[in-house]
matplotlib code that plots the C-alpha trace (Angstrom):
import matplotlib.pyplot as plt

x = [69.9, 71.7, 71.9, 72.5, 73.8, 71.4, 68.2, 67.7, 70.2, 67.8, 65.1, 67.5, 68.1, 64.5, 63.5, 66.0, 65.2, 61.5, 63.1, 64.9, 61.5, 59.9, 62.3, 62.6, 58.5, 58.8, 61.5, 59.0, 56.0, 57.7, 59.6, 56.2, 54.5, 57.1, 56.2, 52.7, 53.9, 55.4, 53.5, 50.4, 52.5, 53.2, 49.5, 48.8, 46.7, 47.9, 49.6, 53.5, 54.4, 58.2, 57.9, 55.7, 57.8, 60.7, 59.1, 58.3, 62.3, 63.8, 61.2, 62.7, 66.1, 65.7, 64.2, 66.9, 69.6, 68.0, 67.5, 71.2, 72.4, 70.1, 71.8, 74.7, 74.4, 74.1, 77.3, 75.2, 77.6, 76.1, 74.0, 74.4, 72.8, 69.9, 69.9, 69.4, 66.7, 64.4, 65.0, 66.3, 66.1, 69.6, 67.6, 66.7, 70.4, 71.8, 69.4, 70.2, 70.8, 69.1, 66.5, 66.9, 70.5, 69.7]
y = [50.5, 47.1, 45.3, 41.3, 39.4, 36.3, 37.0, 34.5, 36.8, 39.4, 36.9, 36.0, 39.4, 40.2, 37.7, 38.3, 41.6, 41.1, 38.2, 41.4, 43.6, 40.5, 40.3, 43.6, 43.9, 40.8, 42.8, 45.6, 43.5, 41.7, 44.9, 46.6, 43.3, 44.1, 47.5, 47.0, 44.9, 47.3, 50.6, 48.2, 47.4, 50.9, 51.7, 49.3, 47.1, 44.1, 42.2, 41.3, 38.0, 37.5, 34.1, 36.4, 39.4, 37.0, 35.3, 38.6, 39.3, 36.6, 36.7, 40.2, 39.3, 36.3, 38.8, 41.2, 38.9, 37.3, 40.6, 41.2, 38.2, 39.0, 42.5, 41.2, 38.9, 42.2, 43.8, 45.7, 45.6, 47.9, 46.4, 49.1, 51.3, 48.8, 49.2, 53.0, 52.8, 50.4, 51.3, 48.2, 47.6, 46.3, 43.5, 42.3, 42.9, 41.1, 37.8, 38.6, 35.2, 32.3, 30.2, 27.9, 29.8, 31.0]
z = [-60.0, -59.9, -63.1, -63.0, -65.8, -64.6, -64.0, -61.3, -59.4, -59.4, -58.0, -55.4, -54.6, -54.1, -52.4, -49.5, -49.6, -49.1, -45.9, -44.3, -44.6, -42.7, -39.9, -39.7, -38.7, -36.7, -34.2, -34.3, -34.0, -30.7, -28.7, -29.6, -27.6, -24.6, -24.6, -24.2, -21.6, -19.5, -20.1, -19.2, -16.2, -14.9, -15.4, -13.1, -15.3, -15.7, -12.7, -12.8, -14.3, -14.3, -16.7, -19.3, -19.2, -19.2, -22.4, -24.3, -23.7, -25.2, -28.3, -29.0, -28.5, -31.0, -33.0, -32.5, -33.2, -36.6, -38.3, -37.4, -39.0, -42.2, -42.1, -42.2, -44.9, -47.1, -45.7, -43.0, -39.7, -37.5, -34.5, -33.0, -35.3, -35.1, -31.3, -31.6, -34.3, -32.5, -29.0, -28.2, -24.2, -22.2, -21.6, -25.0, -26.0, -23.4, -24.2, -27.9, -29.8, -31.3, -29.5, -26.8, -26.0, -22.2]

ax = plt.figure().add_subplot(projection="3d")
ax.plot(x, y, z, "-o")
ax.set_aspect("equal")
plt.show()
Protein backbone atom coordinates (compact mmCIF):
# COMPACT_ATOMS: atom_id res chain seq x y z
CA UNK A 1 0.00 0.00 0.00
CA UNK A 2 1.31 3.53 -0.85
CA UNK A 3 1.81 5.77 1.95
CA UNK A 4 1.89 9.71 1.37
CA UNK A 5 3.41 12.12 3.53
CA UNK A 6 0.37 14.75 2.60
CA UNK A 7 -2.77 13.57 2.76
CA UNK A 8 -4.11 15.65 0.05
CA UNK A 9 -1.76 13.43 -2.10
CA UNK A 10 -3.74 10.56 -1.33
CA UNK A 11 -7.00 12.50 -2.39
CA UNK A 12 -5.31 13.41 -5.46
CA UNK A 13 -4.34 9.99 -6.06
CA UNK A 14 -7.87 8.73 -5.70
CA UNK A 15 -9.55 10.86 -7.42
CA UNK A 16 -7.55 10.14 -10.63
CA UNK A 17 -7.86 6.82 -10.07
CA UNK A 18 -11.64 6.79 -9.80
CA UNK A 19 -11.11 9.42 -13.58
CA UNK A 20 -9.27 6.30 -15.12
CA UNK A 21 -12.19 3.76 -13.91
CA UNK A 22 -14.59 6.38 -15.73
CA UNK A 23 -12.79 6.50 -18.98
CA UNK A 24 -12.06 3.22 -18.86
CA UNK A 25 -16.26 2.29 -18.97
CA UNK A 26 -16.76 5.19 -21.30
CA UNK A 27 -14.42 3.22 -24.03
CA UNK A 28 -16.34 0.12 -23.16
CA UNK A 29 -19.67 1.87 -22.99
CA UNK A 30 -18.89 3.41 -26.82
CA UNK A 31 -17.05 0.14 -28.76
CA UNK A 32 -19.95 -1.75 -27.01
CA UNK A 33 -22.40 0.97 -28.87
CA UNK A 34 -20.42 0.13 -32.34
CA UNK A 35 -20.75 -3.31 -31.79
CA UNK A 36 -24.32 -3.29 -31.42
CA UNK A 37 -23.98 -1.37 -34.43
CA UNK A 38 -22.58 -3.88 -36.61
CA UNK A 39 -23.87 -7.29 -35.26
CA UNK A 40 -27.39 -5.45 -35.71
CA UNK A 41 -26.07 -4.75 -39.18
CA UNK A 42 -25.20 -8.31 -40.19
CA UNK A 43 -28.53 -9.46 -38.83
CA UNK A 44 -29.97 -7.45 -41.16
CA UNK A 45 -31.92 -5.22 -38.76
CA UNK A 46 -31.05 -2.12 -39.01
CA UNK A 47 -30.33 -0.47 -42.47
CA UNK A 48 -26.61 0.93 -43.27
CA UNK A 49 -25.96 4.45 -42.32
CA UNK A 50 -22.37 5.39 -43.27
CA UNK A 51 -22.62 9.02 -41.15
CA UNK A 52 -23.92 6.89 -37.92
CA UNK A 53 -21.44 4.12 -38.20
CA UNK A 54 -18.99 6.80 -39.03
CA UNK A 55 -20.11 8.79 -35.83
CA UNK A 56 -20.11 5.63 -33.47
CA UNK A 57 -16.25 5.35 -34.86
CA UNK A 58 -14.87 8.34 -33.99
CA UNK A 59 -16.76 8.38 -30.37
CA UNK A 60 -14.66 5.17 -29.65
CA UNK A 61 -11.58 6.47 -31.02
CA UNK A 62 -11.86 9.65 -28.78
CA UNK A 63 -12.52 7.29 -26.23
CA UNK A 64 -9.70 5.21 -27.05
CA UNK A 65 -7.24 7.83 -27.19
CA UNK A 66 -8.34 9.73 -23.76
CA UNK A 67 -8.04 6.60 -21.62
CA UNK A 68 -4.54 6.29 -23.29
CA UNK A 69 -3.52 9.64 -22.23
CA UNK A 70 -4.96 9.00 -18.58
CA UNK A 71 -2.81 5.68 -18.67
CA UNK A 72 -0.18 7.37 -19.31
CA UNK A 73 -0.25 9.91 -16.94
CA UNK A 74 0.34 6.95 -14.38
CA UNK A 75 3.33 5.60 -16.25
CA UNK A 76 1.08 3.13 -18.22
CA UNK A 77 2.70 3.07 -21.92
CA UNK A 78 1.14 0.33 -23.50
CA UNK A 79 -1.67 1.11 -26.10
CA UNK A 80 -1.27 -1.68 -27.39
CA UNK A 81 -1.97 -3.73 -24.54
CA UNK A 82 -5.26 -1.59 -24.40
CA UNK A 83 -5.94 -2.47 -28.06
CA UNK A 84 -5.85 -6.23 -27.30
CA UNK A 85 -7.87 -6.08 -24.10
CA UNK A 86 -10.80 -4.14 -25.60
CA UNK A 87 -10.78 -5.45 -29.00
CA UNK A 88 -10.14 -2.36 -30.35
CA UNK A 89 -11.26 -2.32 -34.32
CA UNK A 90 -8.46 -0.93 -37.15
CA UNK A 91 -10.89 1.59 -37.57
CA UNK A 92 -11.25 3.12 -34.18
CA UNK A 93 -7.36 3.10 -33.96
CA UNK A 94 -6.81 4.64 -36.94
CA UNK A 95 -9.49 7.72 -36.04
CA UNK A 96 -7.82 7.49 -32.47
CA UNK A 97 -7.31 11.16 -31.15
CA UNK A 98 -9.11 13.98 -29.64
CA UNK A 99 -12.31 15.60 -31.03
CA UNK A 100 -12.79 17.51 -33.93
CA UNK A 101 -9.11 15.99 -35.37
CA UNK A 102 -10.55 14.22 -38.76
Amino acid sequence: MVQFDNPIDSLLAGEAAASLGISGRKLKKTLDALRQYDAELAALTRQPDESARKRLVLEAAEAYWGYVVQREQFGLIDSEYIAKEYAIPDDVKRAMGPKGRA
